[in-house]
mmJSON file of the N, C-alpha and C atoms, coordinates in Angstrom:
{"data_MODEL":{"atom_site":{
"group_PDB":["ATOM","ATOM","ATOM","ATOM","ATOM","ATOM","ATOM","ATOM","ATOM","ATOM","ATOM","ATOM","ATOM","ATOM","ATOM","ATOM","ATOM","ATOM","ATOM","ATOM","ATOM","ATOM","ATOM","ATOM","ATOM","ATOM","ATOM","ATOM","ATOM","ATOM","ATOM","ATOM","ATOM","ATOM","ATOM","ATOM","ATOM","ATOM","ATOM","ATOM","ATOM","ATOM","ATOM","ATOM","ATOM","ATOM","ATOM","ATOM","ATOM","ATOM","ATOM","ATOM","ATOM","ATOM","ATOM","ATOM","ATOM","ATOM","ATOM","ATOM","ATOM","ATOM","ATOM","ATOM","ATOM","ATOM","ATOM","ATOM","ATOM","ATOM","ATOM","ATOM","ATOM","ATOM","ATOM","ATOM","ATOM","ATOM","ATOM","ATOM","ATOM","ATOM","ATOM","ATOM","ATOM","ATOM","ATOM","ATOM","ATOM","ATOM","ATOM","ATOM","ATOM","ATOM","ATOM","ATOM","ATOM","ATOM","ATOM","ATOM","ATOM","ATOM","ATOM","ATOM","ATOM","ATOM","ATOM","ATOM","ATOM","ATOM","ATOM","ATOM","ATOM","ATOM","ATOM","ATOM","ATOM","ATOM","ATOM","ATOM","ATOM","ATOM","ATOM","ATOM","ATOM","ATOM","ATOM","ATOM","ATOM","ATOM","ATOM","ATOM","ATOM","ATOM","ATOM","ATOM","ATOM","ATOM","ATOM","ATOM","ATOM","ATOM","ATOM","ATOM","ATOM","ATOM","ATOM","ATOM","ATOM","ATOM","ATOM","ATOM","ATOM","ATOM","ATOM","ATOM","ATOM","ATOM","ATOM","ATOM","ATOM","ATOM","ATOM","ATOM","ATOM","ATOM","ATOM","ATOM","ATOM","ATOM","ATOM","ATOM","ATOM","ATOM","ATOM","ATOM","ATOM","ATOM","ATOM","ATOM","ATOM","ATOM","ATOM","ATOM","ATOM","ATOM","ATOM","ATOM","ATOM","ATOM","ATOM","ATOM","ATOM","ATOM","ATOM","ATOM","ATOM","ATOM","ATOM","ATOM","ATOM","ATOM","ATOM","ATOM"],
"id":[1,2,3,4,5,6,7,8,9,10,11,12,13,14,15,16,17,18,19,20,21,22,23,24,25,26,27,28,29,30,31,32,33,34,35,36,37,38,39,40,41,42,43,44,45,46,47,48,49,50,51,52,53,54,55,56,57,58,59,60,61,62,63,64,65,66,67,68,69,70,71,72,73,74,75,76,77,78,79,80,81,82,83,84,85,86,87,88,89,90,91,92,93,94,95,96,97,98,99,100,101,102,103,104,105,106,107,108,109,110,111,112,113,114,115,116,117,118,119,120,121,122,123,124,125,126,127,128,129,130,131,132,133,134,135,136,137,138,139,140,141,142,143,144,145,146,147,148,149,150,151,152,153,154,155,156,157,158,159,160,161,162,163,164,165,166,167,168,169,170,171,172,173,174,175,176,177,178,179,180,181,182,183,184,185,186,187,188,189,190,191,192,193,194,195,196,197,198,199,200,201,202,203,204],
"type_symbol":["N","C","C","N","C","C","N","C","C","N","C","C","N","C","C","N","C","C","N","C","C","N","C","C","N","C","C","N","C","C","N","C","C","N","C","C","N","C","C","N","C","C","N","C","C","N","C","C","N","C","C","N","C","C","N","C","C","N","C","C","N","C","C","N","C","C","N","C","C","N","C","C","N","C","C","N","C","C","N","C","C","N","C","C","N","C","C","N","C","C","N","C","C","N","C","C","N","C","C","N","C","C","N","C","C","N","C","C","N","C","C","N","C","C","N","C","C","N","C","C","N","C","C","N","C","C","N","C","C","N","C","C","N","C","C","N","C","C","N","C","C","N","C","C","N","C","C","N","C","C","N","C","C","N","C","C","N","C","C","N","C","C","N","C","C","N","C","C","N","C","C","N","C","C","N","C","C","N","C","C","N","C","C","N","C","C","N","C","C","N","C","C","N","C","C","N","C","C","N","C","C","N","C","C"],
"label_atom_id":["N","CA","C","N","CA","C","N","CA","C","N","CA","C","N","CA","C","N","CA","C","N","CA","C","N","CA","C","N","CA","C","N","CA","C","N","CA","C","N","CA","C","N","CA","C","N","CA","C","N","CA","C","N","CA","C","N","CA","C","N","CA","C","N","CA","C","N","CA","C","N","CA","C","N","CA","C","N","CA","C","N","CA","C","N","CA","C","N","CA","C","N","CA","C","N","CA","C","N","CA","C","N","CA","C","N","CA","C","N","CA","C","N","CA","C","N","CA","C","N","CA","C","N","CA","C","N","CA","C","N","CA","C","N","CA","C","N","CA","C","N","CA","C","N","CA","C","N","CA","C","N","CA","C","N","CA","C","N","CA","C","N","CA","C","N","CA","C","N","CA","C","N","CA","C","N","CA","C","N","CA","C","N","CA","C","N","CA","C","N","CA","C","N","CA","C","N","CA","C","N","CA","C","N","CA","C","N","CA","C","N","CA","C","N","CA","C","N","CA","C","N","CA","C","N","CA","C","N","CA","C","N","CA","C","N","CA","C"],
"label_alt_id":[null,null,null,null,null,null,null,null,null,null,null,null,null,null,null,null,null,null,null,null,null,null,null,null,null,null,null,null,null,null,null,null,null,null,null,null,null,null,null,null,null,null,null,null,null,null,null,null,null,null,null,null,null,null,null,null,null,null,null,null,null,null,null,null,null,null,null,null,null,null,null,null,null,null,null,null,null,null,null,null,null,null,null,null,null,null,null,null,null,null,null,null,null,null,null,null,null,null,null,null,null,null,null,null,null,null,null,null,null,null,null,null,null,null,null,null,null,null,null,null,null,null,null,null,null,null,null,null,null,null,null,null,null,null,null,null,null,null,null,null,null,null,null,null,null,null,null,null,null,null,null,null,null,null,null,null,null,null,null,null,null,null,null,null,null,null,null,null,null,null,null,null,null,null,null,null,null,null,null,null,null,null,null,null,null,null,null,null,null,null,null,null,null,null,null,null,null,null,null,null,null,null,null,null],
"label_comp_id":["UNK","UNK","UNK","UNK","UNK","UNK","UNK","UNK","UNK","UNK","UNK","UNK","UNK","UNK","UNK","UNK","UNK","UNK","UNK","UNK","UNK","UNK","UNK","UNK","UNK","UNK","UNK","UNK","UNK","UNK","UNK","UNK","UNK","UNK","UNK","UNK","UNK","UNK","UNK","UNK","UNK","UNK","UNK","UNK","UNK","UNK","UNK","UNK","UNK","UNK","UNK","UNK","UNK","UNK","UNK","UNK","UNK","UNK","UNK","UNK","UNK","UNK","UNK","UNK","UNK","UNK","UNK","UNK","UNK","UNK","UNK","UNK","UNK","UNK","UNK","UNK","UNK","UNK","UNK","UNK","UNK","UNK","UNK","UNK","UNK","UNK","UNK","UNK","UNK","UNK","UNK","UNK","UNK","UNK","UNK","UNK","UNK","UNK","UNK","UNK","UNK","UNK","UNK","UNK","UNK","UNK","UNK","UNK","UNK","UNK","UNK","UNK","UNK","UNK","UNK","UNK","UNK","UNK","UNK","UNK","UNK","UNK","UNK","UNK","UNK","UNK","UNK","UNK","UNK","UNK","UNK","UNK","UNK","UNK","UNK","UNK","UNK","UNK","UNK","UNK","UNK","UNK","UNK","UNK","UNK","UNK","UNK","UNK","UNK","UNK","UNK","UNK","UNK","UNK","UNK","UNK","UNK","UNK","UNK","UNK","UNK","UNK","UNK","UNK","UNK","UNK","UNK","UNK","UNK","UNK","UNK","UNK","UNK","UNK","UNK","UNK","UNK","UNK","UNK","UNK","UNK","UNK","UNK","UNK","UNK","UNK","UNK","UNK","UNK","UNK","UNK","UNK","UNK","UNK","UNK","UNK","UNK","UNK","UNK","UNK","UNK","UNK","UNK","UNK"],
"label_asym_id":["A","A","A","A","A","A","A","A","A","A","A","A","A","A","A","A","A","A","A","A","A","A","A","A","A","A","A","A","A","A","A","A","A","A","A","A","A","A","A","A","A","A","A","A","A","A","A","A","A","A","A","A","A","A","A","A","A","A","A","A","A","A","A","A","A","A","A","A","A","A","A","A","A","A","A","A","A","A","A","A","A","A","A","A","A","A","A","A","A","A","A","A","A","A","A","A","A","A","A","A","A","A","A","A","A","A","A","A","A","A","A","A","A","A","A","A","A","A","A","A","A","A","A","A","A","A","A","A","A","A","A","A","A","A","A","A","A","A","A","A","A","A","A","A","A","A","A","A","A","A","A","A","A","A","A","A","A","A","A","A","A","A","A","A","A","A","A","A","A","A","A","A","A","A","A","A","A","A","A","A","A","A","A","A","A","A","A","A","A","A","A","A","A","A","A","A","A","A","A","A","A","A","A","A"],
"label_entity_id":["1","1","1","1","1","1","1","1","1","1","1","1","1","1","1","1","1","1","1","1","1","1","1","1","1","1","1","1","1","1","1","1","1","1","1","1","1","1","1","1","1","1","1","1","1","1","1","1","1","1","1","1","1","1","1","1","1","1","1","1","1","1","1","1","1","1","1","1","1","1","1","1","1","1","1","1","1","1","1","1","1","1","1","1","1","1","1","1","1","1","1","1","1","1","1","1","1","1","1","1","1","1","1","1","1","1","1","1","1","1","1","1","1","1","1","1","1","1","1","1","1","1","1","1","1","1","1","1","1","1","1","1","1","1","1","1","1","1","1","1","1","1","1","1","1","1","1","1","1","1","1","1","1","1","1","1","1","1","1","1","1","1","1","1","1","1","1","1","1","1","1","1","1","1","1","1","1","1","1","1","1","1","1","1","1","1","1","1","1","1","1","1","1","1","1","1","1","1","1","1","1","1","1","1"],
"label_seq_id":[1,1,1,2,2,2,3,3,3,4,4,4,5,5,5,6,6,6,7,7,7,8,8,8,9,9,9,10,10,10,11,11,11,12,12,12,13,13,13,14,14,14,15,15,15,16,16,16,17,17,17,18,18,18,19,19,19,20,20,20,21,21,21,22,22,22,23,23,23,24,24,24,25,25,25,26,26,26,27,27,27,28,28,28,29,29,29,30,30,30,31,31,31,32,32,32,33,33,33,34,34,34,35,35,35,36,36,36,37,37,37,38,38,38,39,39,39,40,40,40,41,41,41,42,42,42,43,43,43,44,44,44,45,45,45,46,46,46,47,47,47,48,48,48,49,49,49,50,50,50,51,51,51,52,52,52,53,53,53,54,54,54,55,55,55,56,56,56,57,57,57,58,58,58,59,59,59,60,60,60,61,61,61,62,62,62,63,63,63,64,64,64,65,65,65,66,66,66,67,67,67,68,68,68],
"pdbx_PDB_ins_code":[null,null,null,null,null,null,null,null,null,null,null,null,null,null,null,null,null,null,null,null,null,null,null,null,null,null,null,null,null,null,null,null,null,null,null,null,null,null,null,null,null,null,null,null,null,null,null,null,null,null,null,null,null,null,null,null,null,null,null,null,null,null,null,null,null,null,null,null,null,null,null,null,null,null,null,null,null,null,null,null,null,null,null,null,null,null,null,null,null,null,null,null,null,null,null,null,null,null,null,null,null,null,null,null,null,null,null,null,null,null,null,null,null,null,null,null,null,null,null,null,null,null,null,null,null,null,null,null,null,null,null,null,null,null,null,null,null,null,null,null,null,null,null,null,null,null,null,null,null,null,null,null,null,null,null,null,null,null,null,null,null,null,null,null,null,null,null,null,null,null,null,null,null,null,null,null,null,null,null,null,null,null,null,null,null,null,null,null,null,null,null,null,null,null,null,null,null,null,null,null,null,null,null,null],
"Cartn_x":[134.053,133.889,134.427,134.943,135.673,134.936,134.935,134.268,134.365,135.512,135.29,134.721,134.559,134.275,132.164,131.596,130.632,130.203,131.003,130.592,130.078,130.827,130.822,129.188,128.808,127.899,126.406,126.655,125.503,125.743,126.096,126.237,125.085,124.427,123.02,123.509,122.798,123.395,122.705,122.753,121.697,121.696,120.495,120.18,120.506,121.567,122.361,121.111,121.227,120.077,120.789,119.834,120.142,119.258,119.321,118.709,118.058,116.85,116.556,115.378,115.523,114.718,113.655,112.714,111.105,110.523,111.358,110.963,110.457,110.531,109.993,109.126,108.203,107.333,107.796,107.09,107.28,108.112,108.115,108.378,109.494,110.573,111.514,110.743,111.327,110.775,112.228,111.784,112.995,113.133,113.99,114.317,113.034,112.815,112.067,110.698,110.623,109.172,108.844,109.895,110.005,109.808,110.518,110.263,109.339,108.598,107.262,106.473,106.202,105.458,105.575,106.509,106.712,106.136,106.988,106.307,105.024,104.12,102.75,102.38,102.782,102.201,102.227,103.198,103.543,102.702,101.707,101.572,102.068,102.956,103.984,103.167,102.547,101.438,102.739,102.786,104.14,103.689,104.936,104.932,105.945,106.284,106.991,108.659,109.285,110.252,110.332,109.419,109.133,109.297,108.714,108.904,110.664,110.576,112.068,112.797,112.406,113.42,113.104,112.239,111.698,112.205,112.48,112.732,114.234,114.775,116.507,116.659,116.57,116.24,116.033,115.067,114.519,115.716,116.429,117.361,118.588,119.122,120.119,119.89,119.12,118.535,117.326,117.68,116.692,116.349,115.412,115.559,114.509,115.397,115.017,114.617,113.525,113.214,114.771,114.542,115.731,115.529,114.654,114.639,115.76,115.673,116.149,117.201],
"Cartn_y":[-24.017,-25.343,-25.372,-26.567,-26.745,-27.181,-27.3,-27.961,-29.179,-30.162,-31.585,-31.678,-31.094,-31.015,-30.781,-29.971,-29.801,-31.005,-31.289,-32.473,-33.776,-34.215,-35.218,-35.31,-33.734,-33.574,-33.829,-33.628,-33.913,-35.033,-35.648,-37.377,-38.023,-38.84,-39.465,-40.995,-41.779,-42.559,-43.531,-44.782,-45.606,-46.89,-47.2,-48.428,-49.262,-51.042,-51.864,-52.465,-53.437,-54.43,-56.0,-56.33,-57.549,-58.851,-59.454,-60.616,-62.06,-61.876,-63.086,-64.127,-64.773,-65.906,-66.038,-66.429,-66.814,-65.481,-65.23,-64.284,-63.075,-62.85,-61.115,-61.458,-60.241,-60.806,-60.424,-59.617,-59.029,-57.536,-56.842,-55.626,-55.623,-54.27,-53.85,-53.927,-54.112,-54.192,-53.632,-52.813,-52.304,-52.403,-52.82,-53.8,-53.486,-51.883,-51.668,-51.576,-51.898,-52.683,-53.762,-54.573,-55.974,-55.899,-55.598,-55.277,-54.654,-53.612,-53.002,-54.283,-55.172,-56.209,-57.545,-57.759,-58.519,-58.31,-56.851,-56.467,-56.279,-56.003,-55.528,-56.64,-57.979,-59.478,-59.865,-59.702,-60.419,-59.581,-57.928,-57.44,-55.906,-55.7,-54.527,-53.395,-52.295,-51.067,-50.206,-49.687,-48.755,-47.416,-46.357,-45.369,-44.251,-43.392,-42.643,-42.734,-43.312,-43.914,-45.311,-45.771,-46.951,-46.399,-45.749,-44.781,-44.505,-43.897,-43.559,-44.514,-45.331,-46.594,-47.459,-47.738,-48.277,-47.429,-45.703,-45.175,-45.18,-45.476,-45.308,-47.457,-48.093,-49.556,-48.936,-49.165,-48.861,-47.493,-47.172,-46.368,-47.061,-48.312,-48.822,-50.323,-50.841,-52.1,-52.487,-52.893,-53.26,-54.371,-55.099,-56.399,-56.399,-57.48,-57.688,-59.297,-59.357,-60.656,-60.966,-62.481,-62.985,-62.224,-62.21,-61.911,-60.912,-59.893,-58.702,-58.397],
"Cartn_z":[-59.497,-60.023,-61.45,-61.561,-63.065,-63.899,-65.739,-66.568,-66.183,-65.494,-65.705,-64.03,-63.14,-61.614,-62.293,-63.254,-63.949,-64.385,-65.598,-66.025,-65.465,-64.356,-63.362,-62.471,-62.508,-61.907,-62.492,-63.969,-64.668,-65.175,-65.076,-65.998,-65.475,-66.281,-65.939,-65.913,-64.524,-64.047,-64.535,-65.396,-65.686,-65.117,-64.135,-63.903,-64.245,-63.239,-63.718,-64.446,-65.068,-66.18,-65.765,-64.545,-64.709,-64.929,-66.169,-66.6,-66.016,-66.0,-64.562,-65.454,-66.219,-66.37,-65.876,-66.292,-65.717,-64.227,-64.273,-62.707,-63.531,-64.6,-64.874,-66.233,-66.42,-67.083,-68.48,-69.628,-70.388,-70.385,-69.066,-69.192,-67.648,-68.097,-67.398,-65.929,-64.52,-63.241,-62.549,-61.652,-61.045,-59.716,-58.754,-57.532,-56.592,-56.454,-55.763,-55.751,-56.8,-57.009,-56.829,-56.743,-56.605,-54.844,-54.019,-52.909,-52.16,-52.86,-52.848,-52.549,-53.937,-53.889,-53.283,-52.598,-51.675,-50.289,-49.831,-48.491,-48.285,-49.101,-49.483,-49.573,-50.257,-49.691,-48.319,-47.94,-46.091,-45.698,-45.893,-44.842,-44.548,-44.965,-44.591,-45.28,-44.303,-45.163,-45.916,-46.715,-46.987,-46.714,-47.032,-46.186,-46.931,-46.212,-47.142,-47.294,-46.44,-46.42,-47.508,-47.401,-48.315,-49.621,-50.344,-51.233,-51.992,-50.767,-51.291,-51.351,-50.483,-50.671,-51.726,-52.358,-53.964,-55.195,-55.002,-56.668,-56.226,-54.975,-54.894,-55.194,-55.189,-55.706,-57.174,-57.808,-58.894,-59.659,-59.216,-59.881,-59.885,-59.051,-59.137,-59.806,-59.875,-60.206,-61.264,-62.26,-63.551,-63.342,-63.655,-63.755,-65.103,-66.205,-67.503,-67.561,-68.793,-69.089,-70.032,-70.36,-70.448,-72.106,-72.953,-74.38,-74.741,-73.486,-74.139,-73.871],
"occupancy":[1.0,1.0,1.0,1.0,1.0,1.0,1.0,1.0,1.0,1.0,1.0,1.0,1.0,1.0,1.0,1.0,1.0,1.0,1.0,1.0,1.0,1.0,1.0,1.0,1.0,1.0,1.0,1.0,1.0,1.0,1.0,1.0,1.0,1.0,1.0,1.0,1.0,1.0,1.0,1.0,1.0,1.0,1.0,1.0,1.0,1.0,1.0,1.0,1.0,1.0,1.0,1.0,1.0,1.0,1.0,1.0,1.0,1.0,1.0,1.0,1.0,1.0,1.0,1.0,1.0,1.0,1.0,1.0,1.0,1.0,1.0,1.0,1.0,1.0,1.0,1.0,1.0,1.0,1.0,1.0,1.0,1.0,1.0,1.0,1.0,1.0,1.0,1.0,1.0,1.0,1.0,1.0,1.0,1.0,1.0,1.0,1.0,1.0,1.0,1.0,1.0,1.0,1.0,1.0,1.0,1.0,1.0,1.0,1.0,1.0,1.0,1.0,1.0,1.0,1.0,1.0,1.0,1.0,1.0,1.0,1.0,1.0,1.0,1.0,1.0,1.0,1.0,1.0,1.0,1.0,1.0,1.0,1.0,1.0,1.0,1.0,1.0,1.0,1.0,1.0,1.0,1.0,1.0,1.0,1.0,1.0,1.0,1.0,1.0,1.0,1.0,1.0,1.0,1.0,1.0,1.0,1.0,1.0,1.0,1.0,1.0,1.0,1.0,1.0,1.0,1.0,1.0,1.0,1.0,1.0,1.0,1.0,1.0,1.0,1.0,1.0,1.0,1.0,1.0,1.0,1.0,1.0,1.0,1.0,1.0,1.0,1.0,1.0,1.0,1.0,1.0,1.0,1.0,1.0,1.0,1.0,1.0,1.0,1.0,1.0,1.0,1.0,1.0,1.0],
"B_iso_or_equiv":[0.0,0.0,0.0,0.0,0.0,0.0,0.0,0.0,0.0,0.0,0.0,0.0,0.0,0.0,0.0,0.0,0.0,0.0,0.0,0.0,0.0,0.0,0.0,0.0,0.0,0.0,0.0,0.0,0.0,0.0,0.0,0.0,0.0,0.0,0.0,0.0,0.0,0.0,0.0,0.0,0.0,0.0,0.0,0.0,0.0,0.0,0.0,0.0,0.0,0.0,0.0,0.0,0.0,0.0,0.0,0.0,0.0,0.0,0.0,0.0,0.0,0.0,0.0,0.0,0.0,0.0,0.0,0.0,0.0,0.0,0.0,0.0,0.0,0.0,0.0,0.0,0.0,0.0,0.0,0.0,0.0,0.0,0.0,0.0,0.0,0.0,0.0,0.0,0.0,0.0,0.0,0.0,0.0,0.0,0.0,0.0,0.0,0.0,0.0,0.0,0.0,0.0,0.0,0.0,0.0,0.0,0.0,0.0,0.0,0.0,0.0,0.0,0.0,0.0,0.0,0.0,0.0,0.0,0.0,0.0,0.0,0.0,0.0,0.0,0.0,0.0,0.0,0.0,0.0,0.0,0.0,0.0,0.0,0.0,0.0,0.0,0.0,0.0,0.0,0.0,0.0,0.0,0.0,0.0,0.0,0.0,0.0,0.0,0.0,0.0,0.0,0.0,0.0,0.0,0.0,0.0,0.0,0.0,0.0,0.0,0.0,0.0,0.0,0.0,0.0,0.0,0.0,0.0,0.0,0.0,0.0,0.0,0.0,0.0,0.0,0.0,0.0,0.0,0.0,0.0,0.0,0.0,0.0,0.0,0.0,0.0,0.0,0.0,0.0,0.0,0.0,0.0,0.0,0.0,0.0,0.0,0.0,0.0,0.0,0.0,0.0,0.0,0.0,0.0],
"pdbx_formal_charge":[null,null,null,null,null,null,null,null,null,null,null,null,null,null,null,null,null,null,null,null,null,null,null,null,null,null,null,null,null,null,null,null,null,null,null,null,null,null,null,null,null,null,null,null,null,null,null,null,null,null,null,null,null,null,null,null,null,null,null,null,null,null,null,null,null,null,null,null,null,null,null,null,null,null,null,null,null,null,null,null,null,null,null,null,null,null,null,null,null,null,null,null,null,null,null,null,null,null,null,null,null,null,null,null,null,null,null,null,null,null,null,null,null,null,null,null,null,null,null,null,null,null,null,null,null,null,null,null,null,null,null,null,null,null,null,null,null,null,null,null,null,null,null,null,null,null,null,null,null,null,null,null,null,null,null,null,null,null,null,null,null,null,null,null,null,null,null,null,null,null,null,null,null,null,null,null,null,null,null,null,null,null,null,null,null,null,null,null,null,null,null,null,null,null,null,null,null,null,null,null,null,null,null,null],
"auth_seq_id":[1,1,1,2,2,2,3,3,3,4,4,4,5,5,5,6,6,6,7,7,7,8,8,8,9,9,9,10,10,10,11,11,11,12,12,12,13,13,13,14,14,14,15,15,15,16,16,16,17,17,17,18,18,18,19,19,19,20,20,20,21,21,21,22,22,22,23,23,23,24,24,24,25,25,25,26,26,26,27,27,27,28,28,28,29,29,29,30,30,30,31,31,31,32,32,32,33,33,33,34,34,34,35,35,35,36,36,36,37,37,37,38,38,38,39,39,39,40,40,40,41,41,41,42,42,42,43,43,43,44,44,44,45,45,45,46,46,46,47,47,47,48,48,48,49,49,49,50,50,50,51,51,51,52,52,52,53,53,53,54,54,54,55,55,55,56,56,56,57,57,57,58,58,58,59,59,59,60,60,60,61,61,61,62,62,62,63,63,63,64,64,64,65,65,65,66,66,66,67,67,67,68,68,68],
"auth_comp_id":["UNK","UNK","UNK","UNK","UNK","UNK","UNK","UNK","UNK","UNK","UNK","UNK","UNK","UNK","UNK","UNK","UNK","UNK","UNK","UNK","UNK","UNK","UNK","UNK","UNK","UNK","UNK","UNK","UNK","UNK","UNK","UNK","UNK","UNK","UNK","UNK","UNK","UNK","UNK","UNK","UNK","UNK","UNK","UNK","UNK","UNK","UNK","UNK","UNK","UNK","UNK","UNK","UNK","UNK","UNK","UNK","UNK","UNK","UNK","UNK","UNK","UNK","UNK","UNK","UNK","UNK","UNK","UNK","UNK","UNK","UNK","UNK","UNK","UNK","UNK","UNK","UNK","UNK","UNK","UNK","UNK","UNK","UNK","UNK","UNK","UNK","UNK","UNK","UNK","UNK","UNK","UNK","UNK","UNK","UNK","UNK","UNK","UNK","UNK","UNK","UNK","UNK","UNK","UNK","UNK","UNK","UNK","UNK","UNK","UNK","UNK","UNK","UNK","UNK","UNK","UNK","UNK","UNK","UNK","UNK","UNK","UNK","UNK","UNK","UNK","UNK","UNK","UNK","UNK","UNK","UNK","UNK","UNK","UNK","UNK","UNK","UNK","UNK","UNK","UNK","UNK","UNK","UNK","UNK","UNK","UNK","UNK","UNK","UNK","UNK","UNK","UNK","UNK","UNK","UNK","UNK","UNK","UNK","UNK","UNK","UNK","UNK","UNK","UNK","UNK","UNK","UNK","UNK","UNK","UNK","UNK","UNK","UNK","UNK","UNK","UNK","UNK","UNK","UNK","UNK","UNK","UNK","UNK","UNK","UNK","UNK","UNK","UNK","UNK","UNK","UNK","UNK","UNK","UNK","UNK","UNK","UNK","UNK","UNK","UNK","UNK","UNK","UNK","UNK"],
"auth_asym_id":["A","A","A","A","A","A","A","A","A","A","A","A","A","A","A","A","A","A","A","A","A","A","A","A","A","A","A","A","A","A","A","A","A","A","A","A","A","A","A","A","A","A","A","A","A","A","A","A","A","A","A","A","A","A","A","A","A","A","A","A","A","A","A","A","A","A","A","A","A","A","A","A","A","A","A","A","A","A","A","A","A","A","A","A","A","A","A","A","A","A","A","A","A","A","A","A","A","A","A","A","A","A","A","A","A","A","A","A","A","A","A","A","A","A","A","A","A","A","A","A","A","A","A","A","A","A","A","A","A","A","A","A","A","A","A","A","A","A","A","A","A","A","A","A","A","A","A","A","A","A","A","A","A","A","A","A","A","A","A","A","A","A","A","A","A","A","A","A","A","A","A","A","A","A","A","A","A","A","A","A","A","A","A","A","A","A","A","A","A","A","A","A","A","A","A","A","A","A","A","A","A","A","A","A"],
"auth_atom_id":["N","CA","C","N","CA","C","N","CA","C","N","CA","C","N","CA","C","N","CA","C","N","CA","C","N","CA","C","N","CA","C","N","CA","C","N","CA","C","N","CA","C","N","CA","C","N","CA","C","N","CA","C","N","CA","C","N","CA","C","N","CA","C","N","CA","C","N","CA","C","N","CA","C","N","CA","C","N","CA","C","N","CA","C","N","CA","C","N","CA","C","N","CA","C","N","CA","C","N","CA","C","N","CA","C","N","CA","C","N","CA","C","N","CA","C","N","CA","C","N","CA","C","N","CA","C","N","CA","C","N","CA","C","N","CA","C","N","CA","C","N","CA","C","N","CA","C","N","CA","C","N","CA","C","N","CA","C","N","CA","C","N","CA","C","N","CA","C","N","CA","C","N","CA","C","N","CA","C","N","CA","C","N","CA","C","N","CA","C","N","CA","C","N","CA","C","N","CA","C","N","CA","C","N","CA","C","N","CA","C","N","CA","C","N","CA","C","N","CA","C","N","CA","C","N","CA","C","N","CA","C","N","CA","C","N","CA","C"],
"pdbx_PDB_model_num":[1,1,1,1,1,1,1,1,1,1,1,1,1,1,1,1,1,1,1,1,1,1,1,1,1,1,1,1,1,1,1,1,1,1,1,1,1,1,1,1,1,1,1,1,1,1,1,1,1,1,1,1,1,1,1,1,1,1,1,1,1,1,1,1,1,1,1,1,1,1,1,1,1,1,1,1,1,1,1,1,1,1,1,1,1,1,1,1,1,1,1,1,1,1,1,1,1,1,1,1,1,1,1,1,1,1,1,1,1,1,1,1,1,1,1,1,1,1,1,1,1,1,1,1,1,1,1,1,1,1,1,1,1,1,1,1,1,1,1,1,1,1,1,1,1,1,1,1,1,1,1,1,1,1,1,1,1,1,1,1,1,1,1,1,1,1,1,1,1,1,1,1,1,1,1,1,1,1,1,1,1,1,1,1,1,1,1,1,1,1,1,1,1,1,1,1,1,1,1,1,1,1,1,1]
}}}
Protein backbone atom coordinates (compact mmCIF):
# COMPACT_ATOMS: atom_id res chain seq x y z
CA UNK A 1 0.00 0.00 0.00
CA UNK A 2 1.11 3.51 -0.91
CA UNK A 3 1.31 6.82 1.27
CA UNK A 4 -1.51 8.38 -0.86
CA UNK A 5 -3.47 4.62 -1.21
CA UNK A 6 -2.85 5.25 3.19
CA UNK A 7 -3.92 8.46 3.28
CA UNK A 8 -7.26 7.95 1.46
CA UNK A 9 -7.87 5.40 4.01
CA UNK A 10 -7.74 7.46 7.05
CA UNK A 11 -9.49 10.64 5.98
CA UNK A 12 -12.42 11.33 8.35
CA UNK A 13 -15.60 11.67 6.58
CA UNK A 14 -17.84 14.50 7.93
CA UNK A 15 -21.51 14.48 7.97
CA UNK A 16 -23.39 16.65 5.08
CA UNK A 17 -25.09 19.77 7.36
CA UNK A 18 -28.20 20.41 6.01
CA UNK A 19 -30.23 23.50 7.20
CA UNK A 20 -34.01 22.98 7.82
CA UNK A 21 -36.05 25.79 9.40
CA UNK A 22 -38.52 25.26 12.22
CA UNK A 23 -38.08 21.36 11.93
CA UNK A 24 -34.96 21.12 14.35
CA UNK A 25 -34.71 22.32 17.60
CA UNK A 26 -31.74 23.93 19.24
CA UNK A 27 -29.24 21.16 18.68
CA UNK A 28 -27.48 19.15 15.67
CA UNK A 29 -30.07 15.91 14.81
CA UNK A 30 -28.79 13.38 12.51
CA UNK A 31 -31.13 11.63 9.73
CA UNK A 32 -31.24 8.65 11.68
CA UNK A 33 -32.58 9.81 14.48
CA UNK A 34 -35.00 11.51 12.76
CA UNK A 35 -36.16 8.19 11.42
CA UNK A 36 -35.63 6.38 14.68
CA UNK A 37 -38.33 8.81 15.87
CA UNK A 38 -40.70 8.56 13.39
CA UNK A 39 -40.82 4.75 13.17
CA UNK A 40 -41.04 4.48 16.96
CA UNK A 41 -44.22 6.86 16.54
CA UNK A 42 -46.17 4.72 13.85
CA UNK A 43 -45.26 1.70 15.94
CA UNK A 44 -42.15 0.16 14.40
CA UNK A 45 -40.21 -1.76 17.76
CA UNK A 46 -36.44 -1.24 16.53
CA UNK A 47 -33.89 -3.73 16.38
CA UNK A 48 -30.49 -4.24 15.53
CA UNK A 49 -30.52 -3.60 12.02
CA UNK A 50 -32.39 -0.49 12.93
CA UNK A 51 -29.38 0.56 14.69
CA UNK A 52 -27.14 0.36 12.15
CA UNK A 53 -29.25 1.82 9.96
CA UNK A 54 -29.64 5.18 12.24
CA UNK A 55 -25.50 5.70 13.01
CA UNK A 56 -24.95 4.91 8.95
CA UNK A 57 -27.96 7.99 8.41
CA UNK A 58 -26.56 9.89 11.25
CA UNK A 59 -23.00 9.65 9.64
CA UNK A 60 -24.16 10.88 6.28
CA UNK A 61 -26.82 13.41 7.26
CA UNK A 62 -26.83 16.49 9.80
CA UNK A 63 -29.61 18.31 10.11
CA UNK A 64 -29.00 21.98 11.58
CA UNK A 65 -31.25 24.70 13.02
CA UNK A 66 -31.39 27.51 10.63
CA UNK A 67 -29.08 29.88 13.25
CA UNK A 68 -26.10 28.05 12.60
Amino acid sequence: MTNRQAEATQQVRYPKRIRVPGFVSEEDVGLGEVVKRATSIVGVRPCGGCQRRAAALNRWITLTPRGQ
